[in-house]
Structure formats: structure tokens, C-alpha cells
C-alpha positions in Angstrom: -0.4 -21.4 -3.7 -2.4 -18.1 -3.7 -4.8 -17.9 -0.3 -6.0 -14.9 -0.9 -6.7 -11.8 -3.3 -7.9 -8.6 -2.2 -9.9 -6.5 -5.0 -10.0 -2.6 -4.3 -13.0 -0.6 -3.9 -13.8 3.0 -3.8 -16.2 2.7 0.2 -17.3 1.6 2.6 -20.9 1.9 0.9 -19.7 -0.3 -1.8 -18.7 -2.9 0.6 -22.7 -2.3 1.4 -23.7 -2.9 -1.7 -21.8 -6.1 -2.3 -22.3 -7.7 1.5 -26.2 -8.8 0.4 -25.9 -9.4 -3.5 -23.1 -11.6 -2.8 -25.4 -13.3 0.3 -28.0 -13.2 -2.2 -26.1 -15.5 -4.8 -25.3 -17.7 -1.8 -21.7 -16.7 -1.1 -20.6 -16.9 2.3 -19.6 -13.3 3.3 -18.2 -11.8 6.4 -17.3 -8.2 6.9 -13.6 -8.5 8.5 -13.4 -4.9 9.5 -15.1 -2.0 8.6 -12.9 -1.5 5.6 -13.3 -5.2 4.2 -15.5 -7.3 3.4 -13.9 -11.3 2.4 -15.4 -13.6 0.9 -15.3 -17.3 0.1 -14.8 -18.6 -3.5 -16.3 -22.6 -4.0 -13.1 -23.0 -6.7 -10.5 -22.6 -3.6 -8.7 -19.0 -2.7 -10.9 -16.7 -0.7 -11.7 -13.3 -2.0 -11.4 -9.7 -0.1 -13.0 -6.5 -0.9 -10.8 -3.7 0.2 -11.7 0.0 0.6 -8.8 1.5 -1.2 -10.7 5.0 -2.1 -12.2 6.2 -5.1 -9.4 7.6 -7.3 -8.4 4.4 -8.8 -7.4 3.7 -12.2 -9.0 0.6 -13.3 -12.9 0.2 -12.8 -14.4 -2.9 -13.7 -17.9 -2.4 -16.0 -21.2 -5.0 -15.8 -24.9 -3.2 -16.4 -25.8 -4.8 -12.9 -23.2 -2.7 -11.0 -23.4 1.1 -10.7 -20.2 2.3 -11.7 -19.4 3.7 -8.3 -19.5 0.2 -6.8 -17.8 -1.9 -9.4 -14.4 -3.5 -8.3 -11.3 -1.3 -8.7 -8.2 -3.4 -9.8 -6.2 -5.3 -7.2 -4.7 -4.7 -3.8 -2.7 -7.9 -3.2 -2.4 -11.8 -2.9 -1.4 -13.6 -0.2 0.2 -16.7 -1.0 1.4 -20.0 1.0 4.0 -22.3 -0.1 5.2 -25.4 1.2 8.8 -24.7 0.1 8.8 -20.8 -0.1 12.5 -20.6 -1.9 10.9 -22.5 -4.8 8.0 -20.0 -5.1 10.4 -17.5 -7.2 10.9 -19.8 -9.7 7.9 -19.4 -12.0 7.8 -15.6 -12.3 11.5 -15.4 -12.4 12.6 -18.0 -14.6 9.4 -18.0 -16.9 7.8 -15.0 -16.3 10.9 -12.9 -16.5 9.7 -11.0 -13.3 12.6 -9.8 -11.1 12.9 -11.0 -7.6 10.0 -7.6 -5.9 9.1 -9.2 -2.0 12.0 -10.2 -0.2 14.9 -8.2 -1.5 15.5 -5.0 0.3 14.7 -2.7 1.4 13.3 -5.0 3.8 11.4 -4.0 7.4 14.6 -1.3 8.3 13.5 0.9 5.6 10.7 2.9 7.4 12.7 2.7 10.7 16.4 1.2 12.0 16.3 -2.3 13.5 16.1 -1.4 17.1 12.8 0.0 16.5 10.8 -1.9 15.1 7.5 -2.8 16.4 7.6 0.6 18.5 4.7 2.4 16.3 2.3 1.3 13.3 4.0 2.2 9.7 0.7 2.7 7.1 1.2 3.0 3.8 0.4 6.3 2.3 -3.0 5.8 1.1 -4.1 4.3 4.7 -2.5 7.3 6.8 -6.0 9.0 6.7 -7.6 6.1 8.4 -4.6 5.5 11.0 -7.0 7.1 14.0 -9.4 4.0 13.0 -6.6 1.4 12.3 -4.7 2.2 15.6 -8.2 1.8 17.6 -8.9 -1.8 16.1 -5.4 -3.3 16.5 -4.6 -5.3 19.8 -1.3 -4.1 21.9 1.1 -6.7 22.2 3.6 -7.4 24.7 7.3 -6.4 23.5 9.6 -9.0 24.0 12.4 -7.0 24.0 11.5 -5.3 27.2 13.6 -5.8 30.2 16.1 -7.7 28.3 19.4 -6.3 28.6 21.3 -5.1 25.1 24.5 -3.4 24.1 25.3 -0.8 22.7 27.6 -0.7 19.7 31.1 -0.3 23.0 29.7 -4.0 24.2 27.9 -2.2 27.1 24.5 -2.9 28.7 21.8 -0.4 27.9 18.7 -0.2 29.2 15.8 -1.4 26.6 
């Protein structure tokens, strides 16, 4: 079931725009970061507004909404499922979609197993911001540390 989509927008001053017509309309909005801006829909699955810069190719039109602040296409959806093997089924077997998420490359692409977690990976059009990212994410403990490992002789390396 979808819990989420994520519309793209060119700024932060179109998330400025939207934060008090939306308010105005009586939508319950809260600015998630300084990059988002998600809101809830009274039909079910919430809504986010997502800076995603200007240079997109799809720009919604309404005479109410200067250009520069119309909604850009989508980001992404976040989905939940309570049987998540089933999910496939739909946009593989009546769709025709091929099976995109979970089939490799998988989390080892941008870096081998052993090091994941060690650094933030951003995808390309978010490496500008990765100064402002970094500062808002929390450091978490790495659960790996101090346990012992071997290396690929069966001996015990240091982590």
C-alpha cells in the first residue's frame, strides 16, 4: 500500500510558497527539514514536497501557481505491504514492469560489504547539499565495533 509520495520542486522558496496556501486550504503541513515540506492527504497516503532543483523536466501548469513554484514530477513512493513478496505481482504480471528495487545491484554497489554504514552515499543530484545533509543526520553506534571478524585465512582481525 503506497504511504507516501514525494513530488519534486525546484527550492526551498517554493516549499515557502506552498507551506501557507496549503495551511490556508486547511492541510496539515509540517516542514520535515529544510529541503521538505510533507503533507497530509484526508483520502489516505501523505504527500512530500521535495527540493530536487530547478532543471526538471516536467512542470505542472495552474494560473494560481507561478511557474517557478509549480510541482516538478515525482521523486518517489514509499510503500508498505503486509506480505512484501506479493507486492511484485501487480506491476510484474499485469503491468509488464520488470522486477527494478530489490534485484541487484543491491547496497554493495557504492561500496563492498565490510563497509557499509562507514560514510553517507548521496545520490548525484544531492552531493551539493552533503555539507547540510551530513549536519542534520544523527551518528549511530556501529555494531560491528569491537566484534572480532576474519579475514578471508579464518583469522581474527581487528574491526
Amino acid at each position: 500500500m503506497v504511504h507516501r509520495i514525494a513530488s519534486a520542486v525546484a527550492s526551498q522558496a517554493t516549499l515557502d510558497f506552498w507551506q501557507p496556501r496549503l495551511r490556508d486550504e486547511g492541510v496539515t503541513v509540517d516542514r520535515v527539514a529544510a529541503d521538505a515540506l510533507r503533507l497530509a492527504d484526508p483520502e489516505g497516503p501523505g504527500h512530500e514536497l521535495v527540493v530536487a532543483g530547478p532543471d526538471r523536466p516536467l512542470r505542472a501548469e495552474h494560473p494560481e501557481v507561478p511557474a517557478e513554484h509549480a510541482l516538478a514530477g515525482l521523486v518517489g513512493v514509499r510503500a508498505h505491504g503486509a506480505a512484501p513478496e506479493r507486492s511484485g505481482e501487480v506491476p510484474a504480471d499485469v503491468l509488464g514492469a520488470t522486477r527494478i528495487a530489490d534485484d541487484g545491484p543491491g547496497f554493495t554497489r557504492d561500496m563492498p560489504a565490510e563497509e557499509l554504514g562507514s560514510r553517507v552515499i548521496l545520490p548525484a543530484w544531492l552531493e551539493e547539499h552533503r555539507a547540510g545533509v551530513e549536519a542534520r543526520l544523527t551518528p549511530l553506534p556501529d555494531p560491528r565495533a569491537g566484534t572480532p571478524r576474519e579475514d578471508a585465512g579464518g583469522r581474527a582481525v581487528a574491526s
